[in-house]
C-alpha positions in Angstrom: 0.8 -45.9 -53.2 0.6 -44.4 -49.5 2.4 -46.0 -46.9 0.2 -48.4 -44.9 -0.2 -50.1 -41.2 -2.5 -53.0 -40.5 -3.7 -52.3 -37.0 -4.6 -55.8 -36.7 -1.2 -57.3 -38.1 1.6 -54.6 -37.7 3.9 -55.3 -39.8 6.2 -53.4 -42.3 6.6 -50.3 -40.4 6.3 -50.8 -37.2 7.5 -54.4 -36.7 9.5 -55.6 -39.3 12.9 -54.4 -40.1 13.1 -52.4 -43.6 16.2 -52.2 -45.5 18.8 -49.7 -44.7 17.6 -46.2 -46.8 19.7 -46.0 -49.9 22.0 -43.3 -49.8 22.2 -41.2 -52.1 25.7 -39.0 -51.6 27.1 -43.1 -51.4 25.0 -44.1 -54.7 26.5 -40.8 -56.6 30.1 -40.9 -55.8 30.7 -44.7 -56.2 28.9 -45.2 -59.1 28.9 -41.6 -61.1 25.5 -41.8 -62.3 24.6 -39.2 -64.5 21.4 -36.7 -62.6 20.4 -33.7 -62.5 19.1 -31.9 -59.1 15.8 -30.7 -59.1 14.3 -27.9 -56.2 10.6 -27.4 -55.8 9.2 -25.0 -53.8 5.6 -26.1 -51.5 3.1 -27.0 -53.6 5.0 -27.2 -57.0 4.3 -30.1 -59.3 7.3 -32.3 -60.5 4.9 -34.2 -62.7 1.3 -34.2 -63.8 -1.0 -36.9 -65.0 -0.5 -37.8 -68.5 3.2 -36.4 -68.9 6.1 -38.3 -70.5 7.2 -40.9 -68.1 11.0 -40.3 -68.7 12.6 -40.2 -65.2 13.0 -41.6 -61.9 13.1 -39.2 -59.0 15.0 -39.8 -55.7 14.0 -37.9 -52.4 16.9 -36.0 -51.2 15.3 -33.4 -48.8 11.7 -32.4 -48.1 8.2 -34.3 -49.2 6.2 -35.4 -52.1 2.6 -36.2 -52.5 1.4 -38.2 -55.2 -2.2 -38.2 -56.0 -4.4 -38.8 -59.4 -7.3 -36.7 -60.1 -10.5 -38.4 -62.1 -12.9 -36.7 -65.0 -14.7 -35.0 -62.4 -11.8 -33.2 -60.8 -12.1 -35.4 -57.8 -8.4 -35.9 -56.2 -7.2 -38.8 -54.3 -3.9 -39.0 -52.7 -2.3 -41.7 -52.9 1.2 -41.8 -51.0 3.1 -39.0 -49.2 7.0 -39.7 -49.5 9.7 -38.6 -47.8 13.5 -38.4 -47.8 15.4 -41.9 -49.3 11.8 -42.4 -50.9 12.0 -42.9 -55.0 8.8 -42.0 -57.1 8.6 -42.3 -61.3 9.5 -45.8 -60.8 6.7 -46.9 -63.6 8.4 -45.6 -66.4 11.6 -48.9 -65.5 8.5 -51.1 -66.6 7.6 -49.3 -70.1 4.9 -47.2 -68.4 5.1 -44.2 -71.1 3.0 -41.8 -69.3 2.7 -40.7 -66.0 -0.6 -42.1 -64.3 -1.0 -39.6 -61.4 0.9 -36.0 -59.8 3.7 -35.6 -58.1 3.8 -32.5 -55.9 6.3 -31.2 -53.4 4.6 -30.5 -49.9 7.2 -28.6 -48.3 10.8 -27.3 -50.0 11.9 -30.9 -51.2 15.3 -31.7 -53.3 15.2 -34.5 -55.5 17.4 -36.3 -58.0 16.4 -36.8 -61.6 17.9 -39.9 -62.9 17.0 -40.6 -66.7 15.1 -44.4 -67.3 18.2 -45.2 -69.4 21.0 -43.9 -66.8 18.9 -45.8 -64.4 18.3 -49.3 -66.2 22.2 -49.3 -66.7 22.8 -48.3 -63.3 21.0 -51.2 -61.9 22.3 -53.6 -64.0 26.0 -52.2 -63.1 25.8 -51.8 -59.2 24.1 -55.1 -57.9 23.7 -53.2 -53.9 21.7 -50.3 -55.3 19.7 -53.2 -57.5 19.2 -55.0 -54.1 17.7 -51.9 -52.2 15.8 -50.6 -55.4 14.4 -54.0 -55.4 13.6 -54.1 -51.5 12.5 -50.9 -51.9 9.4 -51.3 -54.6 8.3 -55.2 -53.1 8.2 -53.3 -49.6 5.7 -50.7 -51.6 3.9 -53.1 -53.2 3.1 -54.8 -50.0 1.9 -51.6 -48.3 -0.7 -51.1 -51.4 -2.4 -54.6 -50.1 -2.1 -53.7 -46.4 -3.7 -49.9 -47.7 -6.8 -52.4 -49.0 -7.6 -53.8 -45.6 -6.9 -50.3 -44.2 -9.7 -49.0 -45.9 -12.0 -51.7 -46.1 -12.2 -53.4 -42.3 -10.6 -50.4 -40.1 -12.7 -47.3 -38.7 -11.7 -43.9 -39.9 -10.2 -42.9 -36.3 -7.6 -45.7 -36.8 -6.7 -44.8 -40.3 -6.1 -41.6 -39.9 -4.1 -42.6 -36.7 -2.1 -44.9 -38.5 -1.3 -42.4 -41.5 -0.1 -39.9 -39.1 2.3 -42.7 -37.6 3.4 -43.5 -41.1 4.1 -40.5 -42.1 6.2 -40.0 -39.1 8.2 -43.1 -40.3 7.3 -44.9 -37.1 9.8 -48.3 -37.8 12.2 -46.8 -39.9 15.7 -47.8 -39.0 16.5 -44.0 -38.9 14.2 -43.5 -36.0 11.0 -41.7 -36.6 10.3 -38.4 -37.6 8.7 -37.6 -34.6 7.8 -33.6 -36.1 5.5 -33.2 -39.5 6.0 -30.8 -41.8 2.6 -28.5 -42.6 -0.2 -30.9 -44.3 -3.5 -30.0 -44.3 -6.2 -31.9 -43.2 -7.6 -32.0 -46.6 -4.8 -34.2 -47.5 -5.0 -35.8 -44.6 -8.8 -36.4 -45.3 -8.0 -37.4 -48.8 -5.1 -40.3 -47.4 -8.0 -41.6 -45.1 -10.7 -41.2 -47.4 -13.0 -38.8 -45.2 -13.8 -35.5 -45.3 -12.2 -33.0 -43.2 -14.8 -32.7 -40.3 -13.9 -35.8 -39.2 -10.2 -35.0 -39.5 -10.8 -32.1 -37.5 -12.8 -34.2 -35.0 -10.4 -36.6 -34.5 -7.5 -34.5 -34.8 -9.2 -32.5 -31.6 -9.4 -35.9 -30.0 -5.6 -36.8 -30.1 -4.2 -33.5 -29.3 -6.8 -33.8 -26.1 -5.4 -37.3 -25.0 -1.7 -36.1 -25.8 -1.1 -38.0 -28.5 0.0 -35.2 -30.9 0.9 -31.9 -30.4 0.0 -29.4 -33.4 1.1 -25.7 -33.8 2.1 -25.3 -37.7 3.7 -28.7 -37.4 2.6 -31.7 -36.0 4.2 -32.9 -33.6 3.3 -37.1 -33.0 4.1 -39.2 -29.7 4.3 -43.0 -29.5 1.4 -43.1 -27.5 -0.8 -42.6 -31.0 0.4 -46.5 -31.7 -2.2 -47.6 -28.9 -5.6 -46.2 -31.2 -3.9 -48.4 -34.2 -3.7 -51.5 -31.9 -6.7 -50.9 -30.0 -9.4 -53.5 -30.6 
């Protein structure tokens, strides 16, 4: 699920302290796990709804959005990942099928690492089990802080605090204080607005300096004070 930030309780990205980002040059030479490299151009799809859910992918370089799409044709993103990010994860819990798309939004490397490599891979290296773990419970509470996102903050705060996120404000890496391209469809489908208002407020932070845009997006600290606004 997206990344999320409680603007009245900051917590996971912007206060607490998240584990160290697994990496993955590390993870490969001390433990030869057996994975192939996969290169996606902007806008291919690693994955689509309803595909065999056979894999788990690791973020090497570049971005991934994962969305799902209902009978209508309606889509709804649902995360935007990043480097050090994994995605696939269900299929480690017997999902057979995958539930949504995975789509690169800029060049993006990943690593393909087969459910069965990765099962006996976790099992063998107990520090990559420790971060994997870290990793998902750190997801899982960003789903529940992404429910009180969208039910009790205004849209000018969510989209302020998706922009943050997706900078990685709080990573131990520093942020990524310069976006790559999105659109503000997807940024209106992360808010869950249309892209009016995206525009709107968009206008509204480049005016009061808190982001710069020209192709990229460029986001300054001084965006955190819309999320902690009361």
């Amino acid at each position: 699920m997206k990344d999320v930030l409680n603007s009245n309780d900051i917590t996971s990205p912007l206060r607490g302290k998240k584990p160290a980002a697994f990496n993955a040059r590390a993870f490969l030479d001390s433990s030869g796990v057996a994975r192939t490299i996969a290169q996606h151009r902007r806008n291919q799809i690693f994955y689509s709804q309803g595909d065999p859910a056979t894999a788990v992918m690791y973020i090497q370089k570049g971005g991934v959005k994962l969305s799902v799409v209902n009978e209508l044709g309606k889509e709804a993103v649902v995360a935007l990942l990043g480097p050090g990010d994994f995605f696939g994860e269900g299929c480690l819990a017997g999902m057979p099928f995958r539930m949504g798309i995975a789509t690169a939004i800029t060049p993006t490397t990943v690593l393909v690492i087969e459910k069965k490599e990765m099962m006996r891979v976790l099992h063998e290296e107990h520090k990559l089990s420790d971060r994997f773990i870290a990793y998902l419970l750190t997801r899982n509470i960003r789903v529940e802080e992404d429910l009180v996102d969208q039910l009790f903050n205004s849209i000018e705060k969510r989209l302020a605090r998706a922009l943050l996120l997706l900078a990685r404000y709080g990573n131990q890496d520093g942020p990524q204080k310069t976006l790559p391209k999105i659109s503000q469809e997807t940024l209106a489908e992360m808010v869950g607005t249309t892209r009016s208002r995206v525009n709107m407020f968009m206008n509204k932070f480049r005016k009061l300096g808190f982001i710069h845009y020209n192709g990229t997006i460029q986001i300054h600290s001084s965006l955190l004070s819309v999320v902690l606004h009361e």
